[in-house]
Each structure stands twice: as structure tokens, then as C-alpha cells.
N, C-alpha and C positions, 0 to 999 in steps of 0.2 A: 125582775125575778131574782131571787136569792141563789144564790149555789148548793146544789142540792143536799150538801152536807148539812147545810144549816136548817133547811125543810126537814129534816129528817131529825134531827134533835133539839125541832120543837116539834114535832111528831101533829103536823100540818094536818088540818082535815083535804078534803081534794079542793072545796070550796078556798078554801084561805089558800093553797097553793094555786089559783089561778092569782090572786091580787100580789100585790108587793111585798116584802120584804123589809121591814126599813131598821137601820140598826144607828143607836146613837153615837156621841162623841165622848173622847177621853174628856174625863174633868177638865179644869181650869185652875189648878188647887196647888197651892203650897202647902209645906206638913205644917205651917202655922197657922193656915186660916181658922178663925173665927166666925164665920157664917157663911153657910150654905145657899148659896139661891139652887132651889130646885124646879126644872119644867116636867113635863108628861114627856115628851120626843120631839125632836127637832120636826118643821114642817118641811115641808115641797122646798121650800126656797132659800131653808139653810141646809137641806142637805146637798141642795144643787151645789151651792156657795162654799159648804163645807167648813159652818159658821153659826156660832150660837145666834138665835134669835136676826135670822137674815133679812127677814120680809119689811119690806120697806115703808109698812104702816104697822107692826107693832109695836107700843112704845115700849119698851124693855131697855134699849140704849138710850131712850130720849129720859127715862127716868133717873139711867145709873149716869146720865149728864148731870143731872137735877143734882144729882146725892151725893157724887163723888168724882163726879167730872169726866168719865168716861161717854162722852158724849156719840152720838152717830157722825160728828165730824173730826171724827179721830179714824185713821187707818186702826183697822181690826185688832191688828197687833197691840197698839197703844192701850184700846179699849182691854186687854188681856190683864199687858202689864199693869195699866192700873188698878184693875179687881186685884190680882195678886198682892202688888203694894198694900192697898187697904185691907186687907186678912179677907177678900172676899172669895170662895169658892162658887163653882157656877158647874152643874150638871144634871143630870134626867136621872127622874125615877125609871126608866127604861131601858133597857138594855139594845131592845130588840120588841118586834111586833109585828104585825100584817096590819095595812092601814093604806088604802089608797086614798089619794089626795091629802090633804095637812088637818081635816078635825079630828080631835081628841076623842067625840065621839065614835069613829068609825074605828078606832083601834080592835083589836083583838089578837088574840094569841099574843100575850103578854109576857116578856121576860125580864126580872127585873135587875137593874146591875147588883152589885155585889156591895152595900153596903156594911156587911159586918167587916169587912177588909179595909174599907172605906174609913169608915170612924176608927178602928183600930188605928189606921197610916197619920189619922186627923185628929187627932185627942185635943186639939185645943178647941173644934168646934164647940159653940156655945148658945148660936141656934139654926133654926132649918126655917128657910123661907118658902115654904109652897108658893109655884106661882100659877095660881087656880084649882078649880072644879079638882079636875082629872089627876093634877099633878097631887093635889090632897088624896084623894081616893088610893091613890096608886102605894104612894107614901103606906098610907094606914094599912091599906092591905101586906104589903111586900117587906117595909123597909122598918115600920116603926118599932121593932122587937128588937132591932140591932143598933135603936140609938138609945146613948147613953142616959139614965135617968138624970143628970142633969143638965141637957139641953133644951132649950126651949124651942118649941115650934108651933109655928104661926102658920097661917094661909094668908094670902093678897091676893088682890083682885089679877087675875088675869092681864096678861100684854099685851094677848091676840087681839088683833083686828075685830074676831069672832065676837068679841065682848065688848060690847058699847054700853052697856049698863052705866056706865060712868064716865064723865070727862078726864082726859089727862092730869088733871088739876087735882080731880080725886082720888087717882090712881095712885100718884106722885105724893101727896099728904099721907095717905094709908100707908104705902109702902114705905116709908119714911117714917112714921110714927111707928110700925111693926117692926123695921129693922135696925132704923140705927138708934131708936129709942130709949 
């Protein structure tokens, strides 16, 4: 459960004030980065963790191993430093939500962070990586008025587990051909 201040200036129905509460994490971002990876909200098991992309089955780390060496066998911090080093930023189209357990689809009460601040502080970003469905949805709805007309944005296949649609292999070529292209 949230603290009630924050119930109250998402102006909560009684329904969403019995579920959760879940609020995301600061970026990951240097004022020089060059692209964005954006999610929908962290799930169950990196908020537990208190850690982008926590869950021990989606590939998100196993990719940015693939791409730029921040692999899942690197302490967390490693994995940080290196997105930084490479221009890469990493945060949610979310601020904040009601969402028990970790699907994208059970969200509601949506709050979205603060992107016109956001690319103001980042002006060198050059493109936005959705990562899936929700994360695109969220993007279009909330964020996309406040990025710059000349950044490009992409969607890629989903990390989560949720998303079996496609092998690693597929994921990792897509995302790969969409970002560092």
C-alpha cells in the first residue's frame, strides 16, 4: 500500500486503493546520452531488488551482454557503469501506477514521469528504444509531445518472460538492428 498522500494525488478510486501502489526508479542517464531504452514499470522482482529489469528470466541483461557487454554476469553496478559509458540511458515511461503483481497489462492509474525535463537535461538523445506493447502505448500516449522532432523512436520486442513470441536470438538481432543501427 502507498502512503496516503500519494493515494490522494492520484485521486485513487476505492478499487485501486485496495491494490498496490508501485512507483518507478531514477534514470540511469548521463546528460550525454544518446539513447534511451524505455520500459512500462519495473516488475515484482526488481522492485523487490530495487533494480532495473531484476527477474531472473528476462533477457534485457542477457541482450545488453550481447550488445555492449553489460552482461547478467556483471555486479549491477558494472552493468550501470557500462550503459552510462556507452551514451546509453535506461528508464520507464512510468512514474507511478496501481498494478498488483508484475503484468503490463494489469496497470492502471497511470502517472507518467516527467519527460519534457527529461530531454530538456538530455538534448543529446537521438533515439528512444521502447521496450514493448505497453512501454510503446504509454510512450505515445504521455511522453511523445515532449520528444524532440529529431529523435527517432523505435519499439522492440519485449524482455519479459511474458513474451515468448520469439527466441533470444530474435530479440537480440531486433534490438540490435533497431538500436545500435
Amino acid at each position: 500500500m502507498a502512503p496516503d498522500g500519494i493515494a490522494r494525488r492520484l485521486r485513487l478510486s476505492p478499487a485501486d486503493k485496495a491494490d498496490s501502489i508501485v512507483c518507478s526508479f531514477a534514470p540511469i542517464a548521463t546528460s550525454d546520452a544518446r539513447l534511451l531504452i524505455l520500459g512500462s514499470m519495473p516488475g515484482a522482482a526488481s522492485l523487490a531488488a530495487g533494480q532495473y529489469y531484476a527477474h531472473a528470466h528476462n533477457a534485457f541483461w542477457r541482450i545488453m551482454g550481447e550488445l555492449v557487454g553489460a552482461g547478467p554476469d556483471k555486479p549491477y553496478e558494472e552493468r550501470e557503469r557500462i550503459l552510462r559509458a556507452r551514451g546509453i540511458a535506461l528508464w520507464d515511461v512510468l512514474s507511478s501506477c496501481v498494478r498488483p503483481g508484475s503484468l503490463d497489462s494489469d496497470i492502471r492509474a497511470e502517472v507518467p514521469n516527467d519527460f519534457e525535463t527529461f530531454f530538456a537535461e538530455h538534448r543529446r538523445i537521438a533515439r528512444v528504444g521502447l521496450n514493448g506493447g505497453k512501454a510503446a502505448a504509454t510512450f505515445k500516449k504521455y511522453a511523445a509531445r515532449h520528444c524532440p522532432a529529431h529523435v527517432e523512436v523505435c519499439v522492440v520486442p519485449s524482455t519479459s518472460p511474458a513474451h515468448a513470441a520469439r527466441s533470444f536470438e530474435q530479440k537480440c538481432a531486433i534490438w540490435r538492428a533497431a538500436l545500435l543501427g
